[in-house]
C-alpha positions as CSV (number, residue, x, y, z in Angstrom):
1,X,115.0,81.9,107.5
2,X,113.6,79.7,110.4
3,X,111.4,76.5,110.8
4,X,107.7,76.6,112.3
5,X,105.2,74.1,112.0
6,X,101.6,74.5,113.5
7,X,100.0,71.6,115.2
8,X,97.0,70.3,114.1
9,X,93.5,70.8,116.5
10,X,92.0,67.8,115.9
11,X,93.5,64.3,117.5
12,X,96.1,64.0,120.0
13,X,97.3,67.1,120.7
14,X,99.7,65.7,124.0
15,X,101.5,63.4,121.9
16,X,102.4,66.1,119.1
17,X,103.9,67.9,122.5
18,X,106.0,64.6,123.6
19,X,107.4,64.4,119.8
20,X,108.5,68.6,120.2
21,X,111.8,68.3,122.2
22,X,113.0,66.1,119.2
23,X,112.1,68.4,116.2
24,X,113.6,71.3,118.7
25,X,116.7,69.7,118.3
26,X,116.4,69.0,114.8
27,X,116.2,72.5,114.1
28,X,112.4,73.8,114.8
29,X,112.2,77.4,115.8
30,X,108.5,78.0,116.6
31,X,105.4,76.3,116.9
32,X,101.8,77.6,115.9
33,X,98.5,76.3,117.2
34,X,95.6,77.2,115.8
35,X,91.9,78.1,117.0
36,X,89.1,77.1,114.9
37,X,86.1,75.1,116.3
38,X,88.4,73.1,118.2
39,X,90.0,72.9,121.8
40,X,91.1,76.5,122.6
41,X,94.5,77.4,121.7
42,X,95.6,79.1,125.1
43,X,95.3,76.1,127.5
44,X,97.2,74.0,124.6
45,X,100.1,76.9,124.2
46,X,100.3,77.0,128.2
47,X,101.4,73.6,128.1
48,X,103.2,73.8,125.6
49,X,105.2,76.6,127.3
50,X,105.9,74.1,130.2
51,X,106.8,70.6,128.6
52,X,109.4,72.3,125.6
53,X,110.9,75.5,127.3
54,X,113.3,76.4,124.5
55,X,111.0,76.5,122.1
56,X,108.7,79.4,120.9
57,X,105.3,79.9,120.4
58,X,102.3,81.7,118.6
59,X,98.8,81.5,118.4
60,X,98.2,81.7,114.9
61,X,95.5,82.2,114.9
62,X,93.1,84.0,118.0
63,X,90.0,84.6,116.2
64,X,89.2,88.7,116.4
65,X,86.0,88.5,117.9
66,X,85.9,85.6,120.5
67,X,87.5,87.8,123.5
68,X,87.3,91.2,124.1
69,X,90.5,93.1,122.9
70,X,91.7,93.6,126.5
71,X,91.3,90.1,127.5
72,X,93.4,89.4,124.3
73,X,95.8,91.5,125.7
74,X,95.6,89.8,129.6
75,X,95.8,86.4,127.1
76,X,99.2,87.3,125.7
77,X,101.2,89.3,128.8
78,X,99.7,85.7,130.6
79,X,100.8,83.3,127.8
80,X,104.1,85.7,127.7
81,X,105.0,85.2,131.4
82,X,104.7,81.7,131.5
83,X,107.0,81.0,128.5
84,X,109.5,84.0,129.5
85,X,108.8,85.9,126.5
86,X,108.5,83.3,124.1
87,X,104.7,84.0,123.1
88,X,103.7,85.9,119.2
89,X,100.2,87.3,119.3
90,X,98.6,85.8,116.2
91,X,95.3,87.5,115.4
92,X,93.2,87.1,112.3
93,X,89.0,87.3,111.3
94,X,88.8,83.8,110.6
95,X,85.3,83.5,108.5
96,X,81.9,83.9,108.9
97,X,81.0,80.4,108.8
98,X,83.0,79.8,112.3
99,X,82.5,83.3,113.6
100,X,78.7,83.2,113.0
101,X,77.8,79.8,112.7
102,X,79.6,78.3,116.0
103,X,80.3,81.6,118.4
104,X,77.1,83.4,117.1
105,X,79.2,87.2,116.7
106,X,78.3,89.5,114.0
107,X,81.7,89.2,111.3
108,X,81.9,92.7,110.5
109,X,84.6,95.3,110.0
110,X,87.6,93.1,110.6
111,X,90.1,95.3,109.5
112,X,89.0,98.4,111.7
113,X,88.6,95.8,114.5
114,X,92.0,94.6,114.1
115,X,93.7,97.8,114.3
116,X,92.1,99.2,117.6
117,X,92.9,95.5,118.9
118,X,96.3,96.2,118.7
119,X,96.7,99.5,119.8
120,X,94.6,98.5,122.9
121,X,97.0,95.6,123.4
122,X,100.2,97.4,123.2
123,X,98.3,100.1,125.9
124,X,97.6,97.6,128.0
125,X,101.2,95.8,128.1
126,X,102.8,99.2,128.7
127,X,100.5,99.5,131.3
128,X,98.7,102.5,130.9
129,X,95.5,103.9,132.1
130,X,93.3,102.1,129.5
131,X,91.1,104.6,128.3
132,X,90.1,103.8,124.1
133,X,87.4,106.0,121.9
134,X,87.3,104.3,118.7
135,X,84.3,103.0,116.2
136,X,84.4,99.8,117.0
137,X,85.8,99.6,121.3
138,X,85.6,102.1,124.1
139,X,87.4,101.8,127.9
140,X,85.9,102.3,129.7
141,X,82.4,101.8,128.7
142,X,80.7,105.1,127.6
143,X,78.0,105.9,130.6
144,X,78.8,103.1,132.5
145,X,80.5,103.0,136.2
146,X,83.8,101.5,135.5
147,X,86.4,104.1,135.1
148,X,90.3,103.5,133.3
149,X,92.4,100.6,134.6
150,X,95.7,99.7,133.9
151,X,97.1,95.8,134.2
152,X,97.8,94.7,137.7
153,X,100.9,92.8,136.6
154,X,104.1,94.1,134.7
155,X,104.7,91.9,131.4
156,X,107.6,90.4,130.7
157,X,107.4,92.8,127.5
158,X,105.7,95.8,126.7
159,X,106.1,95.1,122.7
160,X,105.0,91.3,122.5
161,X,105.4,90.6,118.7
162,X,101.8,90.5,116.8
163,X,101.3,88.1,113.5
164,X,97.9,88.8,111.3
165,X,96.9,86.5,109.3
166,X,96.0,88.3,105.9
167,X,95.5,87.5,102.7
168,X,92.9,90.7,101.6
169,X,94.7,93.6,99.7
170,X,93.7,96.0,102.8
171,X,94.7,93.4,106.0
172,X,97.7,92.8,104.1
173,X,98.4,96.5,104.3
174,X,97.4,96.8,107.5
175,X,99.9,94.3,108.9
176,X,102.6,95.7,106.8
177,X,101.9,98.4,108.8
178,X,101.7,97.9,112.5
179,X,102.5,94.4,113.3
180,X,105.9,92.6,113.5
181,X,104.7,89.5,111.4
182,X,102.4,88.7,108.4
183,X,100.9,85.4,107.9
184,X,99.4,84.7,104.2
185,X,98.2,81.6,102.6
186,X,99.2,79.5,99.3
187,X,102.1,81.9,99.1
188,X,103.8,81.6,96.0
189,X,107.3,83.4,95.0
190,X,106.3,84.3,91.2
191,X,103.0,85.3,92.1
192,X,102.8,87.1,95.2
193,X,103.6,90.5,93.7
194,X,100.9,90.6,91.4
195,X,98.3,90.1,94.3
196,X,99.7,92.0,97.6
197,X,102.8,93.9,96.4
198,X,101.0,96.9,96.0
199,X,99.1,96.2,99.9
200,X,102.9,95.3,101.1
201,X,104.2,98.2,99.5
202,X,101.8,100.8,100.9
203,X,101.5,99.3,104.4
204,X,105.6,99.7,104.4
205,X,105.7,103.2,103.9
206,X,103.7,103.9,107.0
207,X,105.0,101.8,108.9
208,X,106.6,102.7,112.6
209,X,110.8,102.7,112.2
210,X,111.1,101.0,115.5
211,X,109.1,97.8,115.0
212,X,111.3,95.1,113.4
213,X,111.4,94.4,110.1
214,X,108.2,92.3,108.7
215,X,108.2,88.4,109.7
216,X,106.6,86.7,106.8
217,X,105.3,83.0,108.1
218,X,104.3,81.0,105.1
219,X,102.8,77.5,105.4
220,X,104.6,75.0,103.5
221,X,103.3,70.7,102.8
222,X,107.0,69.4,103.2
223,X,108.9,65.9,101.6
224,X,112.0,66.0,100.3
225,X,113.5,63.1,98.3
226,X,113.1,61.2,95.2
227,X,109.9,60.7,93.7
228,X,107.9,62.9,96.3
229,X,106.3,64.4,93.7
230,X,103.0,62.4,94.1
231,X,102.9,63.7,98.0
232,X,101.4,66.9,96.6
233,X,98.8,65.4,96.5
234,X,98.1,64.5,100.1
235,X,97.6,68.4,100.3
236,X,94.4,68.2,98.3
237,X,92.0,67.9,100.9
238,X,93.3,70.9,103.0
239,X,92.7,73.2,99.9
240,X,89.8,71.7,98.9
241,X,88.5,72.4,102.0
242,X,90.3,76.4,102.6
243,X,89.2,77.1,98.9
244,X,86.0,75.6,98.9
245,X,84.5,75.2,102.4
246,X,85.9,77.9,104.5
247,X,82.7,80.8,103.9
248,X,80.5,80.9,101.9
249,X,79.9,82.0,98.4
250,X,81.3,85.6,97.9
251,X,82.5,85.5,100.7
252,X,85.9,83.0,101.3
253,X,89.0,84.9,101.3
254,X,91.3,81.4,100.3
255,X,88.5,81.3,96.6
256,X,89.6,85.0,96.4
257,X,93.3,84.4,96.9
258,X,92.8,81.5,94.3
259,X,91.2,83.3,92.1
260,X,93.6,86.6,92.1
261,X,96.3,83.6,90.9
262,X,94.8,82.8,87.7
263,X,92.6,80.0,89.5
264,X,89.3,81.7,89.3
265,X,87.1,78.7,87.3
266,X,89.1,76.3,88.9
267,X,88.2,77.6,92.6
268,X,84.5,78.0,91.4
269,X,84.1,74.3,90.3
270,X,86.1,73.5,94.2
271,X,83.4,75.2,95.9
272,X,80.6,74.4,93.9
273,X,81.9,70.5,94.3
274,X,82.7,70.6,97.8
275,X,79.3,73.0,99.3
276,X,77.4,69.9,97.6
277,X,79.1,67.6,99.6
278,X,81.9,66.3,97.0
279,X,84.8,66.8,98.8
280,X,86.8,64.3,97.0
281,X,85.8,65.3,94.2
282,X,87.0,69.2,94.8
283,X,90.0,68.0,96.3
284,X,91.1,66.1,92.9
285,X,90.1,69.7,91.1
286,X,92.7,71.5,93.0
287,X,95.1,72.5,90.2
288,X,98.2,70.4,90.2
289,X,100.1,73.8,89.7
290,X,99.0,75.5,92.4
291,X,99.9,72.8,95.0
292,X,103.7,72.1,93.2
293,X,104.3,75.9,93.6
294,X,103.5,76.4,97.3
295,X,105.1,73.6,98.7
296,X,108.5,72.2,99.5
297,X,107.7,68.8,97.6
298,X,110.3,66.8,95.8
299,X,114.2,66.0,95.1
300,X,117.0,68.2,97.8
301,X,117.8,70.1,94.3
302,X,114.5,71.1,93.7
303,X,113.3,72.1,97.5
304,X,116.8,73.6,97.6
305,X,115.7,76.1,94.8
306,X,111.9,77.0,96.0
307,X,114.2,77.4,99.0
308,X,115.9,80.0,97.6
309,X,112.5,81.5,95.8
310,X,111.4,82.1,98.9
311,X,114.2,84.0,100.6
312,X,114.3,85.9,97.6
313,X,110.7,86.6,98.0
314,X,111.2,87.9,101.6
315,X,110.1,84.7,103.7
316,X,111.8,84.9,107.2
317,X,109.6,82.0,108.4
318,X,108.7,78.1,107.1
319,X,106.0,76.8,108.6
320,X,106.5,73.3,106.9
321,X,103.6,70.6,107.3
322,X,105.9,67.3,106.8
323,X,104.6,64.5,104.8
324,X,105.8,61.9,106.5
325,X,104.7,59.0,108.3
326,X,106.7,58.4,111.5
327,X,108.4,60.4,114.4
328,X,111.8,59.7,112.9
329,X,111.2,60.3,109.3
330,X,109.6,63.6,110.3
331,X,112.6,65.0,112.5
332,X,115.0,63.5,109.6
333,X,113.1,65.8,107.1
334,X,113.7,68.9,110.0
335,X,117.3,68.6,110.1
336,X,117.4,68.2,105.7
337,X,115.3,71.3,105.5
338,X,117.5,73.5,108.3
339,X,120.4,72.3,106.5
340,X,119.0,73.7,103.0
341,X,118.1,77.2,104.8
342,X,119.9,80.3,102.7
């Protein structure tokens, strides 16, 4: 196992980046920045790239249908060359309420979408001719005057690794399948078999022998140390929010995940609380269950087992959310947690 963390897109991103070389040293692997309605997540990876140069990085994630799947591709050889092949290609759907609501693109077929994505990609960075006739993307444009190209520049890798973010029984599958990393969400040891072993299981069998085996990056809240217990809690809004404000109604893959957990009326009375505008409210109806078993949160002992749930479970990759208040206390909690590592 290894230790990520994703940076958060809203405050000040360049002073995260100053506190990096520290939690490097403590023991940090990989860093994630996300892409919502935010600052884009290239220009911040770029610098990211330059300022920590030992460090590795991933998008996690690039929204599906914000660039065309060759510029995707351009996007990662660039982001790849620039960090000398440190760069993970994290793609995911997102949701309708930022794919519609803020870039104005039709969500549809996400699954189908991502799988010619990625097969474009990996034509692209071997530098081939890039001719594609699938449902959903043709090169070059069918009756149009542009005919095949192939990438000016040669990557630093033709294979850079891909990460989905997945939490549907068919994505899941998918990624099992063709990508070198899977991404869920509110990933919990006892439970995960019950709602994508089957997906894992089926994407597995078709999967390509010479791709790696499967990086599983869960999200973790992390404090470790006596009477932590109650920092659970500061988790709250973030799932009130995923589970209750992230889509809409019938459609929110985190109230579906919740839901496929045993949390059905539970995640019905989050979203119902927080689409009215109660957000404190639906964060104090998160069950208290759900948050103690997908997070890293209380004595060594304890973390040292969910630890160990975890590597049982197959999860190659932490990406831990610290709950702590200063610089110090947060690279302090880097070095307990590498230490604990099966």
């Amino acid at each position: 196992m290894r230790i990520g963390m994703p940076l958060p897109y809203s405050g000040s991103f360049v002073e995260t980046v100053d506190q990096l070389p520290d939690y490097r040293a403590a023991g940090l692997s990989i860093v994630y920045v996300a892409e919502a309605y935010s600052f884009d997540a290239v220009s911040q990876l770029g610098f990211i790239a330059a300022k920590v140069p030992d460090l590795e990085i991933a998008s996690n994630i690039l929204p599906i249908y914000t660039r065309t799947p060759s510029l995707l591709a351009m996007t990662a050889a660039g982001l790849d060359h620039v960090s000398g092949g440190r760069f993970t290609l994290g793609l995911g759907a997102s949701g309708p309420q930022v794919i519609e609501g803020f870039h104005g693109v039709a969500y549809d077929a996400p699954i189908g979408r991502t799988r010619e994505i990625i097969e474009i990609c990996r034509q692209v960075w071997r530098r081939e001719k890039l001719e594609h006739a699938g449902k959903h993307y043709r090169m070059p444009r069918e009756g149009g005057l542009g005919k095949p190209l192939k990438l000016i520049n040669h990557p630093v890798r033709e294979r850079i690794p891909i990460l989905i973010a997945a939490m549907g029984p068919k994505n899941v599958e998918l990624a099992a399948e063709v990508a070198e990393g899977w991404a869920p969400f509110f990933f919990r040891p006892e439970g995960y078999q019950d709602v994508w072993g089957s997906a894992l299981t089926a994407g597995t069998a078709r999967r390509d022998p010479a791709l790696p085996a499967l990086d599983v990056v869960v999200p973790v809240p992390v404090a470790i140390g006596e009477a932590t217990e109650a920092l659970r809690d500061h988790a709250r809004p973030q799932f009130a929010l995923y589970i209750g404000g992230m889509g809409a109604k019938g459609k929110n893959f985190y109230h579906d995940l919740a839901t496929r957990y045993g949390y059905g009326e539970q995640a019905d009375r989050i979203q119902e609380l927080y689409l009215a505008g109660h957000k404190d409210e639906a964060a104090a109806a998160v069950p208290a269950e759900l948050l103690r078993d997908v997070a890293l949160v209380g004595p060594r002992s304890w973390v040292a087992e969910r630890l160990a749930a975890m590597h049982e479970a197959g999860v190659t990759t932490l990406s831990i959310t610290p709950f702590d208040r200063t610089h110090a206390e947060r690279v302090k909690t880097i070095e307990t947690l590498a230490d604990l590592l099966p």
